[in-house]
PDB file of N, CA, C, O and CB in Angstrom:
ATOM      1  N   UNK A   1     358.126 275.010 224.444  1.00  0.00           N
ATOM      2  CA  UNK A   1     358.490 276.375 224.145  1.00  0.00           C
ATOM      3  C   UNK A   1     358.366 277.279 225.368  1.00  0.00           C
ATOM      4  O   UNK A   1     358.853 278.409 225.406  1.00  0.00           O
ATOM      5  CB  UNK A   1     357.633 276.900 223.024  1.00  0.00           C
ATOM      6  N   UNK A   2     357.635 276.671 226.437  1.00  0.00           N
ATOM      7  CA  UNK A   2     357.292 277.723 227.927  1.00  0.00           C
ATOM      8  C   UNK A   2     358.741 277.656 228.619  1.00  0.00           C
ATOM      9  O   UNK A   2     358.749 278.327 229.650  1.00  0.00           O
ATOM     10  CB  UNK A   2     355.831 276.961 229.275  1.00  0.00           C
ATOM     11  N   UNK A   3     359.827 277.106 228.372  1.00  0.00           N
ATOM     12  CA  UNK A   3     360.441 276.701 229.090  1.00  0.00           C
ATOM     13  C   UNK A   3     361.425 277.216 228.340  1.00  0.00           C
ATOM     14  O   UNK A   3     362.456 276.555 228.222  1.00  0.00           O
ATOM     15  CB  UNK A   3     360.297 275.512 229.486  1.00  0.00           C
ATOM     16  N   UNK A   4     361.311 278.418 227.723  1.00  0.00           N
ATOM     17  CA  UNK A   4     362.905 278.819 227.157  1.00  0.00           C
ATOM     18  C   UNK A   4     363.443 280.108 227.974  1.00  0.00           C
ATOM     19  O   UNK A   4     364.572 280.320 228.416  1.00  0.00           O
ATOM     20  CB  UNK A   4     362.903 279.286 225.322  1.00  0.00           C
ATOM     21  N   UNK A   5     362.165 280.975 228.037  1.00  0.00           N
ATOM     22  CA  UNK A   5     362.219 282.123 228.964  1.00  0.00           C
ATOM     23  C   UNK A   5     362.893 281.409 230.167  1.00  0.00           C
ATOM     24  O   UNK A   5     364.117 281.285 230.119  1.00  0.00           O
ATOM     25  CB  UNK A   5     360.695 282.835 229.313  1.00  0.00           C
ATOM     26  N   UNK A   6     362.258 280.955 231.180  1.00  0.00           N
ATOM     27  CA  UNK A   6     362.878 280.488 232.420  1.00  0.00           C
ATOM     28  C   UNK A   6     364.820 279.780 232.287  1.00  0.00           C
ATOM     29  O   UNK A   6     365.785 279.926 233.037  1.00  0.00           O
ATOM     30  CB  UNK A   6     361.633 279.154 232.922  1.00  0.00           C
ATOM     31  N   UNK A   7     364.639 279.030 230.963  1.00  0.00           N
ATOM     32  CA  UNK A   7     366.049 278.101 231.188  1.00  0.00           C
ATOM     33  C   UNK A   7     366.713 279.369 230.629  1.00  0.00           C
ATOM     34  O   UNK A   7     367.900 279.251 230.934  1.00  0.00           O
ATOM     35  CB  UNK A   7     366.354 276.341 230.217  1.00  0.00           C
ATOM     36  N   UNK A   8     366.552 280.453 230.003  1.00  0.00           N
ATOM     37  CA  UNK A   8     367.476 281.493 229.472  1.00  0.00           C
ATOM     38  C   UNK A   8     367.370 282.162 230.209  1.00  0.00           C
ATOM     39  O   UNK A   8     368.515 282.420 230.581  1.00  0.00           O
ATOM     40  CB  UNK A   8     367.404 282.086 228.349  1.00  0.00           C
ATOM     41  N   UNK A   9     366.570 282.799 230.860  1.00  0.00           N
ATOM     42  CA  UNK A   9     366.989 283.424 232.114  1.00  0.00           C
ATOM     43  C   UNK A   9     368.334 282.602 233.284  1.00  0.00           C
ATOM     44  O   UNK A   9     369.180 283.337 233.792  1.00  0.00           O
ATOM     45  CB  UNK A   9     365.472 283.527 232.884  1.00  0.00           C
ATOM     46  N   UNK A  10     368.343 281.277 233.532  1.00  0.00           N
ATOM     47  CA  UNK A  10     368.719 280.743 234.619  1.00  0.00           C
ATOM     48  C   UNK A  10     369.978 280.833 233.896  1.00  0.00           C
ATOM     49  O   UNK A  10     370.864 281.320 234.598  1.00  0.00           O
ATOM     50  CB  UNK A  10     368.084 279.435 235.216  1.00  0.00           C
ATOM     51  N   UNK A  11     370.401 280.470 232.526  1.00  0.00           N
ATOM     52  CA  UNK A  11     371.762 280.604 231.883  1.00  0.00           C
ATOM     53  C   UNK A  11     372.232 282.151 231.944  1.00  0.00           C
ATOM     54  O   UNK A  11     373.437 282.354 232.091  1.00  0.00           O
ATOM     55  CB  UNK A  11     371.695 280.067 230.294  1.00  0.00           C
ATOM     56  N   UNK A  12     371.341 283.268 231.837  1.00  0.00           N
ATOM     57  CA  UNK A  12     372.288 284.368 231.970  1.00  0.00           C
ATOM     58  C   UNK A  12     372.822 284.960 233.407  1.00  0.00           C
ATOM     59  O   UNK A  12     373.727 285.785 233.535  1.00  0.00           O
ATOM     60  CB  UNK A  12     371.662 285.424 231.285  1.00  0.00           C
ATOM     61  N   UNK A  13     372.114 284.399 234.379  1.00  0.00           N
ATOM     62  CA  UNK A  13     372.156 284.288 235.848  1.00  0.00           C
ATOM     63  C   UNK A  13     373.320 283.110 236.161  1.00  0.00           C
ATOM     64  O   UNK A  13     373.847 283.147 237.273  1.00  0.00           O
ATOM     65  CB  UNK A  13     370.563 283.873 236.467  1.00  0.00           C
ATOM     66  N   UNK A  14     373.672 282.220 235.348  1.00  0.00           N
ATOM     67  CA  UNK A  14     375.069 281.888 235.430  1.00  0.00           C
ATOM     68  C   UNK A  14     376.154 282.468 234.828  1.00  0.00           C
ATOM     69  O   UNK A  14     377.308 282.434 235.253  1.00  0.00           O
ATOM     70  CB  UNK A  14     375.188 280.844 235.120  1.00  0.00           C
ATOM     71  N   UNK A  15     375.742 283.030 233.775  1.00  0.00           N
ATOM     72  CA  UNK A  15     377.036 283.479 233.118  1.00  0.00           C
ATOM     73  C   UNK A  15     377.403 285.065 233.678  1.00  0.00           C
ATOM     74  O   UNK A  15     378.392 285.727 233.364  1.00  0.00           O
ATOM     75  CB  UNK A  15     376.819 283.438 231.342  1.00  0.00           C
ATOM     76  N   UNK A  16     376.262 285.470 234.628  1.00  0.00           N
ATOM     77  CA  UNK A  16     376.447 286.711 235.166  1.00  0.00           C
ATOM     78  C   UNK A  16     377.428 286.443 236.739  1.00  0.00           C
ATOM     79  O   UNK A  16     378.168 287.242 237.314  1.00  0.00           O
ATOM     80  CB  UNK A  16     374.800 287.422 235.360  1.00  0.00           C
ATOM     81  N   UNK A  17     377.051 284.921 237.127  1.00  0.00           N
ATOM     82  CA  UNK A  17     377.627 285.037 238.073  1.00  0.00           C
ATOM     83  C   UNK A  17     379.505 284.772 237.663  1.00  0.00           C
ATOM     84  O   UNK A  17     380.432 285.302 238.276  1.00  0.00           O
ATOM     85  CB  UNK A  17     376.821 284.074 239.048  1.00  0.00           C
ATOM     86  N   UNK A  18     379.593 284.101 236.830  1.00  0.00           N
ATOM     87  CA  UNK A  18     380.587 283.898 236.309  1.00  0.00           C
ATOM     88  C   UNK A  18     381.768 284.829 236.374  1.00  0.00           C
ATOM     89  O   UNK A  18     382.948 284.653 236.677  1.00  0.00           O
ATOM     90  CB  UNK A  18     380.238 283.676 235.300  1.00  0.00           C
ATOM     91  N   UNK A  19     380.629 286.537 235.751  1.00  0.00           N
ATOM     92  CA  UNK A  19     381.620 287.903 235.223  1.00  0.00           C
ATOM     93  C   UNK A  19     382.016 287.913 236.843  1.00  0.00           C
ATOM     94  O   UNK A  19     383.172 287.968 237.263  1.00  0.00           O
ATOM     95  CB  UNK A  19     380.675 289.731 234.357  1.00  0.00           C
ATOM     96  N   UNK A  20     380.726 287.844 237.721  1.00  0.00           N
ATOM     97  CA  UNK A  20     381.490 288.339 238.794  1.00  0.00           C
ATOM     98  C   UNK A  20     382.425 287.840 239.580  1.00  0.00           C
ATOM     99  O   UNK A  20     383.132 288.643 240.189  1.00  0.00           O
ATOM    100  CB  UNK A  20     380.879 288.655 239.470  1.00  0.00           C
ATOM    101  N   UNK A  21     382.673 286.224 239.772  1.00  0.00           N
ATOM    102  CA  UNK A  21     383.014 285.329 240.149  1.00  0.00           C
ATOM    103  C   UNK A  21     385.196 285.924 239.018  1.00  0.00           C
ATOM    104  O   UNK A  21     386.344 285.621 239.344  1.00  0.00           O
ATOM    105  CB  UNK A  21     381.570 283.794 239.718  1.00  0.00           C
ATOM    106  N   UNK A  22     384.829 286.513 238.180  1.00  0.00           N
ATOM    107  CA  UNK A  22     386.245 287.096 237.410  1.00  0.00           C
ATOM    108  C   UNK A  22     386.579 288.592 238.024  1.00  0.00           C
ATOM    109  O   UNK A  22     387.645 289.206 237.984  1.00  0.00           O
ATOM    110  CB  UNK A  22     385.988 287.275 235.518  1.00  0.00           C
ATOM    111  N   UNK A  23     385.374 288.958 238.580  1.00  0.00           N
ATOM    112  CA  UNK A  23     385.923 290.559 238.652  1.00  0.00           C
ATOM    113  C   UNK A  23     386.814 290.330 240.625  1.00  0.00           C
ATOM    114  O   UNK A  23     387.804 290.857 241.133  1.00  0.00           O
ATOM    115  CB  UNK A  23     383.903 292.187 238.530  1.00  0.00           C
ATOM    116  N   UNK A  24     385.952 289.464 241.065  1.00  0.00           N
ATOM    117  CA  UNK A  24     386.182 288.812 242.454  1.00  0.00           C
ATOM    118  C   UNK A  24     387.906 288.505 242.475  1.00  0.00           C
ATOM    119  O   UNK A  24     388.616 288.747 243.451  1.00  0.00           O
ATOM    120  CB  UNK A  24     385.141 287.216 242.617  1.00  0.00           C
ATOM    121  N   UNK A  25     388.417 287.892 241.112  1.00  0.00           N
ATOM    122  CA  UNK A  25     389.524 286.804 241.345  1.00  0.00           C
ATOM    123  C   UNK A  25     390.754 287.825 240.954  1.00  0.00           C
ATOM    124  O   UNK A  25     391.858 287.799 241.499  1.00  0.00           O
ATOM    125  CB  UNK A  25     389.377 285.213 240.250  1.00  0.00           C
ATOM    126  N   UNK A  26     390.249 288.981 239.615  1.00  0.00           N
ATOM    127  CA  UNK A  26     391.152 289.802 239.510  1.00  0.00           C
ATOM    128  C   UNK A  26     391.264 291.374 240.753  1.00  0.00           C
ATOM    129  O   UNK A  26     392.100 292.256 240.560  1.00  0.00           O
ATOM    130  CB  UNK A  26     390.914 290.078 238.005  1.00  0.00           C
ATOM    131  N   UNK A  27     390.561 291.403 241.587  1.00  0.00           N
ATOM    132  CA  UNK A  27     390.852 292.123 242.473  1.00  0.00           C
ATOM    133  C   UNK A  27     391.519 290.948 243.854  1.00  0.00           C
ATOM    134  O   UNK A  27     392.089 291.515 244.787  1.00  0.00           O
ATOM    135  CB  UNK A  27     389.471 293.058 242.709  1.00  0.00           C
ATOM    136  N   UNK A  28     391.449 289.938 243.885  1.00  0.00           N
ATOM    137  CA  UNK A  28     392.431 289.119 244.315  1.00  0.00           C
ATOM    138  C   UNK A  28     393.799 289.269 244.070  1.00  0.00           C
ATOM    139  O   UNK A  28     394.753 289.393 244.838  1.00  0.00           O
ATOM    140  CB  UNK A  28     392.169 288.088 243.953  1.00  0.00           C
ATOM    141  N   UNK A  29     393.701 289.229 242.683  1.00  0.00           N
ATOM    142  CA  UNK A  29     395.316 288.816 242.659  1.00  0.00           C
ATOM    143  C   UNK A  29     395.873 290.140 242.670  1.00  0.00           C
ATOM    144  O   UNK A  29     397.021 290.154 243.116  1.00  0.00           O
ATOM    145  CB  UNK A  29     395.917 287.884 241.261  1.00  0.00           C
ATOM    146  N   UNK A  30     395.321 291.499 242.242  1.00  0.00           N
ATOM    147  CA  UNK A  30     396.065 292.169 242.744  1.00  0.00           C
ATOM    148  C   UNK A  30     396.198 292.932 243.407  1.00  0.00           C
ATOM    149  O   UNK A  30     396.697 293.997 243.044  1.00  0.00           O
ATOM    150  CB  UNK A  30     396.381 292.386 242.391  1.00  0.00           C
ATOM    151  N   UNK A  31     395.821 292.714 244.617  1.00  0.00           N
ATOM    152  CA  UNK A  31     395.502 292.524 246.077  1.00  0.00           C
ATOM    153  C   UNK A  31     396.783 291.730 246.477  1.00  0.00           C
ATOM    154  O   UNK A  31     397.456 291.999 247.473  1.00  0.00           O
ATOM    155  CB  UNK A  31     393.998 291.681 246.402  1.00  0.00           C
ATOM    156  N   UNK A  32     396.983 290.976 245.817  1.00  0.00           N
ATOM    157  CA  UNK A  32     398.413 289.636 246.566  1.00  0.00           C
ATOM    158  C   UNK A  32     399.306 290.278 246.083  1.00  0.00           C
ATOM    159  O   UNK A  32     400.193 289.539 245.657  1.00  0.00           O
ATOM    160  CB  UNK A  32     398.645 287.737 246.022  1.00  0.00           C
ATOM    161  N   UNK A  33     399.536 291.529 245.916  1.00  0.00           N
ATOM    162  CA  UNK A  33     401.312 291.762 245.603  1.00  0.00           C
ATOM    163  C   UNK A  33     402.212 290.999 244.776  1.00  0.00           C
ATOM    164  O   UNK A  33     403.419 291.241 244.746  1.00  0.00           O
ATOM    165  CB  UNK A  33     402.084 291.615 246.783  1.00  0.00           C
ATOM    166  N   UNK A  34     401.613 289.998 244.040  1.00  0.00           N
ATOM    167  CA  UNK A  34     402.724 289.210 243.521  1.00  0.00           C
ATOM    168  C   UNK A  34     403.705 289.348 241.925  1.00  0.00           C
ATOM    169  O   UNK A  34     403.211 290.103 241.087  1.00  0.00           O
ATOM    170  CB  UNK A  34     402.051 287.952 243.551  1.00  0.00           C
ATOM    171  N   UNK A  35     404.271 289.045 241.765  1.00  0.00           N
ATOM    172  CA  UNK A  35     405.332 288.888 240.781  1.00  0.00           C
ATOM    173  C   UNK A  35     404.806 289.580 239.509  1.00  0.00           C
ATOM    174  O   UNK A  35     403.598 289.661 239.728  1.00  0.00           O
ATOM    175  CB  UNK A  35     405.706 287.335 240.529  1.00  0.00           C
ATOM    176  N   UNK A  36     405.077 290.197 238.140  1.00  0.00           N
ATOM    177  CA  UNK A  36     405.061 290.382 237.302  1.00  0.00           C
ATOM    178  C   UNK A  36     404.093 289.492 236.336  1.00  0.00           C
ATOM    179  O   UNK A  36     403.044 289.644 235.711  1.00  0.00           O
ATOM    180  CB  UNK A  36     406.114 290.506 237.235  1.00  0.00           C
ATOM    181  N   UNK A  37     405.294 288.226 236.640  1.00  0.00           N
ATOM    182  CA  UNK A  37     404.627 286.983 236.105  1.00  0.00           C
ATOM    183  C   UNK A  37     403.817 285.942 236.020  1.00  0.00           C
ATOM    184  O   UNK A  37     403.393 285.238 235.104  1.00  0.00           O
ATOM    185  CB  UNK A  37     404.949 286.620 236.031  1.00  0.00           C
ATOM    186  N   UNK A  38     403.607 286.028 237.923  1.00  0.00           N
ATOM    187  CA  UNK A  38     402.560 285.350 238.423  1.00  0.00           C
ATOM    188  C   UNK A  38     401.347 286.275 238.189  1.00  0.00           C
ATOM    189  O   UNK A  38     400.281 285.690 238.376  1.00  0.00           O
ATOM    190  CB  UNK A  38     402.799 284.961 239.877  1.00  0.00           C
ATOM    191  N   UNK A  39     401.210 287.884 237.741  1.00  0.00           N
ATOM    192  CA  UNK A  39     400.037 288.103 237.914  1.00  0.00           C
ATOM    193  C   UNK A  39     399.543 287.870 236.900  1.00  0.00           C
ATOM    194  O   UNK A  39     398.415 287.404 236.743  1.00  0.00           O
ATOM    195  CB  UNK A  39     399.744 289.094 238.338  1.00  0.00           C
ATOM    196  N   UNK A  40     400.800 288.345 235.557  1.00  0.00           N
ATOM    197  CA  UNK A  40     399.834 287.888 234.166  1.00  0.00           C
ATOM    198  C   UNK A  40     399.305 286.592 234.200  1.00  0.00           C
ATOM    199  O   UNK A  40     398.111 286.482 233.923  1.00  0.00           O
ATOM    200  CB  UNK A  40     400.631 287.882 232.769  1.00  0.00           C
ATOM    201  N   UNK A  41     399.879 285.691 234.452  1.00  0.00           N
ATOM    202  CA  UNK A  41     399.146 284.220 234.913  1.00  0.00           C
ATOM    203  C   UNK A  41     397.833 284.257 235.055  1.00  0.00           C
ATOM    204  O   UNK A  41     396.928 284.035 234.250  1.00  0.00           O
ATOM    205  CB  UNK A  41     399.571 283.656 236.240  1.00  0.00           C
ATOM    206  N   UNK A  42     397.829 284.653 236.503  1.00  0.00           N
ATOM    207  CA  UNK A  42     396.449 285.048 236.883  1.00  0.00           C
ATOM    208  C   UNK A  42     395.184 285.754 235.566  1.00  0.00           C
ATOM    209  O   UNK A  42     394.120 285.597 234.967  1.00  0.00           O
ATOM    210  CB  UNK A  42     396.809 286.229 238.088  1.00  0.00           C
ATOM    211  N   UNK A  43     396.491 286.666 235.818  1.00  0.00           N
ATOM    212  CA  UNK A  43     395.002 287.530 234.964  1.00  0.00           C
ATOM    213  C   UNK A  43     394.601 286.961 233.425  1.00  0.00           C
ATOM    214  O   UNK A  43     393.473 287.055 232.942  1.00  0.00           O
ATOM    215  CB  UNK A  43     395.432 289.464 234.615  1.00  0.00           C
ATOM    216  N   UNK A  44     395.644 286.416 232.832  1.00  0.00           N
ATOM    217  CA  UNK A  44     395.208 285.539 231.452  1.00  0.00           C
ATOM    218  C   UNK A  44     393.767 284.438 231.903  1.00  0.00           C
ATOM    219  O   UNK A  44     392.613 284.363 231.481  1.00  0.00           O
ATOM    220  CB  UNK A  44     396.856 284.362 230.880  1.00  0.00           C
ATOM    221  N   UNK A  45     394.494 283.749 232.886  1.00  0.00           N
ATOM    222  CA  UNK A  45     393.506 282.721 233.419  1.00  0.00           C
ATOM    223  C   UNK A  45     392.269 283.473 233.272  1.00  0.00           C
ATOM    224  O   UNK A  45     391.426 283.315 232.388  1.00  0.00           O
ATOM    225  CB  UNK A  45     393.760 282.200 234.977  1.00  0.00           C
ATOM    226  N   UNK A  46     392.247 284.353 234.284  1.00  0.00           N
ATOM    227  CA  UNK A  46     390.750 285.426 234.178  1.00  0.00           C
ATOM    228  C   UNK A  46     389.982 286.435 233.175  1.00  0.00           C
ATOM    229  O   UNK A  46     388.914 287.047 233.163  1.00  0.00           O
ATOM    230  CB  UNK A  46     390.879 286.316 235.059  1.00  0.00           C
ATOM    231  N   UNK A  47     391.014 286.286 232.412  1.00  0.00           N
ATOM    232  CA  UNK A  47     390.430 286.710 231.117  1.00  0.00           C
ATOM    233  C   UNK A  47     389.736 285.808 230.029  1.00  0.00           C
ATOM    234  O   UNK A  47     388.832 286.267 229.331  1.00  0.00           O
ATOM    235  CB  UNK A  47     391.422 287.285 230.491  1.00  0.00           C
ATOM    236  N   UNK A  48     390.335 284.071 229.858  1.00  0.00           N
ATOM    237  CA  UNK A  48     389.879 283.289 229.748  1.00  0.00           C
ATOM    238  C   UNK A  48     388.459 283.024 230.290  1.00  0.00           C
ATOM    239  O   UNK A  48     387.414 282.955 229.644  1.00  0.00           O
ATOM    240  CB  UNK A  48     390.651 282.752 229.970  1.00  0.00           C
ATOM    241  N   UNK A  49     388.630 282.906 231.470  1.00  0.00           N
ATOM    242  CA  UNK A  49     387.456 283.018 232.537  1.00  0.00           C
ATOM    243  C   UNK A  49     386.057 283.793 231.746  1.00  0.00           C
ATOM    244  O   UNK A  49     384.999 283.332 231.317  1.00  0.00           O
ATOM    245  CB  UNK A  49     388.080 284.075 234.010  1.00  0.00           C
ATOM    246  N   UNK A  50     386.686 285.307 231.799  1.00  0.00           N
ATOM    247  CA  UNK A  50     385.613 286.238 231.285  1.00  0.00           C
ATOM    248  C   UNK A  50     385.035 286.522 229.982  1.00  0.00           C
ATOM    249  O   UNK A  50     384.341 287.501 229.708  1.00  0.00           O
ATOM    250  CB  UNK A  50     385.938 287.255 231.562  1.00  0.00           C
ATOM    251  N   UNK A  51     385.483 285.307 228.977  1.00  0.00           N
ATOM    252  CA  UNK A  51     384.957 285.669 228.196  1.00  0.00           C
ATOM    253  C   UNK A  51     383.757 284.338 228.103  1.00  0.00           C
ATOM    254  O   UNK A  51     382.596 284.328 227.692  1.00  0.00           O
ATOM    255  CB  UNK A  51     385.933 286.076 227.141  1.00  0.00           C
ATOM    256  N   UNK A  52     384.566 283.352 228.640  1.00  0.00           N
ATOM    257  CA  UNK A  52     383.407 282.308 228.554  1.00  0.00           C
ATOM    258  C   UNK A  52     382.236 282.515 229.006  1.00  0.00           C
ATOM    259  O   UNK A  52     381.298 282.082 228.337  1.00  0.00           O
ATOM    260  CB  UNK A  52     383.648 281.240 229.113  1.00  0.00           C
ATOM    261  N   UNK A  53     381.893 283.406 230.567  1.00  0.00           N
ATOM    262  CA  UNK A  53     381.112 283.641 230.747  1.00  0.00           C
ATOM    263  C   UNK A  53     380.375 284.685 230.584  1.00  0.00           C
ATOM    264  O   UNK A  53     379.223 284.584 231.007  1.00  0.00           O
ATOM    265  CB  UNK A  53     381.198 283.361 231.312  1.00  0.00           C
ATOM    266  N   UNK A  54     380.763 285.923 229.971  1.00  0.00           N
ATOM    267  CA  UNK A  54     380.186 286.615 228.617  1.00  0.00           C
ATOM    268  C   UNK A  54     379.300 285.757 227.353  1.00  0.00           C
ATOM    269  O   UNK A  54     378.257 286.109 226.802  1.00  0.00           O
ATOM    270  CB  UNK A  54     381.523 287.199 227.886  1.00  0.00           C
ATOM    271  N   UNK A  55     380.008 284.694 227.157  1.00  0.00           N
ATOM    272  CA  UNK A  55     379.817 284.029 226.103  1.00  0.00           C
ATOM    273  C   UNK A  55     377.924 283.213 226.443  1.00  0.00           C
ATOM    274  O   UNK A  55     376.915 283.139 225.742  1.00  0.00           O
ATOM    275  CB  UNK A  55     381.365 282.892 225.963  1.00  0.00           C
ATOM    276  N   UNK A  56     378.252 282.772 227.803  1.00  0.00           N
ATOM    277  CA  UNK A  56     376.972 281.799 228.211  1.00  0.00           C
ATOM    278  C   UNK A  56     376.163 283.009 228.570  1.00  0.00           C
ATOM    279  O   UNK A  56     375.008 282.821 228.189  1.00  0.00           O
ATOM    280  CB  UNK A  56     377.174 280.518 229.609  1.00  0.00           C
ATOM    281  N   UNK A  57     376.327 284.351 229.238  1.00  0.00           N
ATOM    282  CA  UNK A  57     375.311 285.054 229.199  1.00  0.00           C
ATOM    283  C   UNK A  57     374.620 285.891 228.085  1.00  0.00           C
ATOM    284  O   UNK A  57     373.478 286.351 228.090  1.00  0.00           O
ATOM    285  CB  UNK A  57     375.545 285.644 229.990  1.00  0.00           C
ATOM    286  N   UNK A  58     375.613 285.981 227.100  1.00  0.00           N
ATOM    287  CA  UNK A  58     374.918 286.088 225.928  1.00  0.00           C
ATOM    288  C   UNK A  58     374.285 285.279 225.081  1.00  0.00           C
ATOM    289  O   UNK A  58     373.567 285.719 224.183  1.00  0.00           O
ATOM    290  CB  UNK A  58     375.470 286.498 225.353  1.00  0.00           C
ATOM    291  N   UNK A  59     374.555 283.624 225.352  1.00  0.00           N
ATOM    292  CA  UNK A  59     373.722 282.702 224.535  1.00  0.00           C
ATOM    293  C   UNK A  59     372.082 282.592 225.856  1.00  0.00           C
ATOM    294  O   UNK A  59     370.957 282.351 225.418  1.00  0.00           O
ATOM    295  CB  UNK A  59     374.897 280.817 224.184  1.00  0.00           C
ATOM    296  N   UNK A  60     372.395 282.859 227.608  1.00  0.00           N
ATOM    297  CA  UNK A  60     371.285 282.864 227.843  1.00  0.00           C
ATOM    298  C   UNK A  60     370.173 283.985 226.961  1.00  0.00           C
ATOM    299  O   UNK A  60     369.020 283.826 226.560  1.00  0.00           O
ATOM    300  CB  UNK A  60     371.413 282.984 229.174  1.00  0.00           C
ATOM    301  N   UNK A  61     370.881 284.852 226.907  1.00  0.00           N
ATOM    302  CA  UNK A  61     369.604 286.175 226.558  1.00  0.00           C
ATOM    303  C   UNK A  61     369.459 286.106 225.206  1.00  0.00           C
ATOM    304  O   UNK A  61     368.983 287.038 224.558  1.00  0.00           O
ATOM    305  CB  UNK A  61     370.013 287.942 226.928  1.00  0.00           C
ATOM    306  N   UNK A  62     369.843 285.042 224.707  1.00  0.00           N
ATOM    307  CA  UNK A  62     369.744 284.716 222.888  1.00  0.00           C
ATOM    308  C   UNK A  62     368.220 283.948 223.509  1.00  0.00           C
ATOM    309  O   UNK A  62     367.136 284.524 223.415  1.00  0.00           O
ATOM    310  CB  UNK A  62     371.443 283.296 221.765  1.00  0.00           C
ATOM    311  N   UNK A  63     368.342 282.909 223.985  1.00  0.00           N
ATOM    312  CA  UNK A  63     367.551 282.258 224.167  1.00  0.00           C
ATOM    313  C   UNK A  63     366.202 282.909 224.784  1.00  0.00           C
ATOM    314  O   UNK A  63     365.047 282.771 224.383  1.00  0.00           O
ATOM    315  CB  UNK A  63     368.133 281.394 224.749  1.00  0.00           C
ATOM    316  N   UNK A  64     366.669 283.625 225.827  1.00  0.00           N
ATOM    317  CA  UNK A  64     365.187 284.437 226.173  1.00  0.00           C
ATOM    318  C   UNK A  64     364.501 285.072 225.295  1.00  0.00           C
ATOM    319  O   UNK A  64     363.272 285.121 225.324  1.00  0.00           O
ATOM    320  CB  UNK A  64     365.258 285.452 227.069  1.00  0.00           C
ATOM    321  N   UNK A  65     365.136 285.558 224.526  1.00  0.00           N
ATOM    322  CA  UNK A  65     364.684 286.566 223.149  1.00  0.00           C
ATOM    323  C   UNK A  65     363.928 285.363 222.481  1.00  0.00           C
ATOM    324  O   UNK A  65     362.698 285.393 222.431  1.00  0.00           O
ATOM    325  CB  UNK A  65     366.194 287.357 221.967  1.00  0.00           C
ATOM    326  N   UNK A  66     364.616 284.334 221.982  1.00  0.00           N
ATOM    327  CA  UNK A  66     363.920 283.356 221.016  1.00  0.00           C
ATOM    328  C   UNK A  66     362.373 283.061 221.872  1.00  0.00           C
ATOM    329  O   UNK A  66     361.314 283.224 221.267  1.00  0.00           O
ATOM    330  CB  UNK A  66     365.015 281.742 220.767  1.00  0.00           C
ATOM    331  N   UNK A  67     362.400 282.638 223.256  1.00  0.00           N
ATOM    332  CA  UNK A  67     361.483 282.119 223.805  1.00  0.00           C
ATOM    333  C   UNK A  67     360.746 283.797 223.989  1.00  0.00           C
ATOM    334  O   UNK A  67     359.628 283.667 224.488  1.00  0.00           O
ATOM    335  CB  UNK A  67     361.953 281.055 225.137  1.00  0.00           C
ATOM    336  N   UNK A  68     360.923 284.564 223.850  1.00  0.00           N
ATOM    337  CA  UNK A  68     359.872 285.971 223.753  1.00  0.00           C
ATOM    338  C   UNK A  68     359.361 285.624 222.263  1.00  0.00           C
ATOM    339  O   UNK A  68     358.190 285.259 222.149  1.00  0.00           O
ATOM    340  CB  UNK A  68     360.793 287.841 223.873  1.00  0.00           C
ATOM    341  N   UNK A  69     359.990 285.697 221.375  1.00  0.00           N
ATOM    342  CA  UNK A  69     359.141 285.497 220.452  1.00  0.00           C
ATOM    343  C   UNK A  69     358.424 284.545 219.968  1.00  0.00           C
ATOM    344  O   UNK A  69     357.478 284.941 219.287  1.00  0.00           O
ATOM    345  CB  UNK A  69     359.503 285.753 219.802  1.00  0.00           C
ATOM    346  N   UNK A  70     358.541 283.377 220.082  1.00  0.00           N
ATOM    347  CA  UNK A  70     358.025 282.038 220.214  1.00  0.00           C
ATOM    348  C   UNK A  70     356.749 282.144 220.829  1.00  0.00           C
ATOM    349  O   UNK A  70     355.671 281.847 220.315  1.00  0.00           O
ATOM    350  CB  UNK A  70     358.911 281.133 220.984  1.00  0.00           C
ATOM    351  N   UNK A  71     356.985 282.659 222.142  1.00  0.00           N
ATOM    352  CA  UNK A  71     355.366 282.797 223.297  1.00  0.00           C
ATOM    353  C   UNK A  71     354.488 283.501 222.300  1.00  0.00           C
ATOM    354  O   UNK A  71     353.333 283.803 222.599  1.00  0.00           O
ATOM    355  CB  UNK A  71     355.476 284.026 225.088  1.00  0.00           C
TER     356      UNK A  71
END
């Protein structure tokens, strides 16, 4: 049970790097000037992107919470 705080912390510290690792890719692409179509591309991709890792930083801080109350 000592080990939920730490591994839920380290999961929302991925899924945080994640958001940013999306906010990084959509000021990329439109930054590249490109097509209509190529950007929605992009940006679907990165919206995909952003929710998954929304998703893991909210199951990390599920978990920290559980391991707060647990301790």
């Amino acid at each position: 049970m000592d080990m939920l705080v730490p591994a839920g912390a380290v999961i929302t510290v991925l899924g945080l790097l994640g958001l940013i690792y999306c906010i990084v890719e959509v000021a990329r692409a439109k930054r590249a000037e490109l097509g209509e179509d190529a950007l929605r591309a992009r940006l679907q991709k990165a919206v995909a992107l952003n929710l998954g890792a929304l998703g893991v930083s909210a199951l990390g801080l599920m978990i920290v919470v559980v391991g707060v109350f647990l301790a």
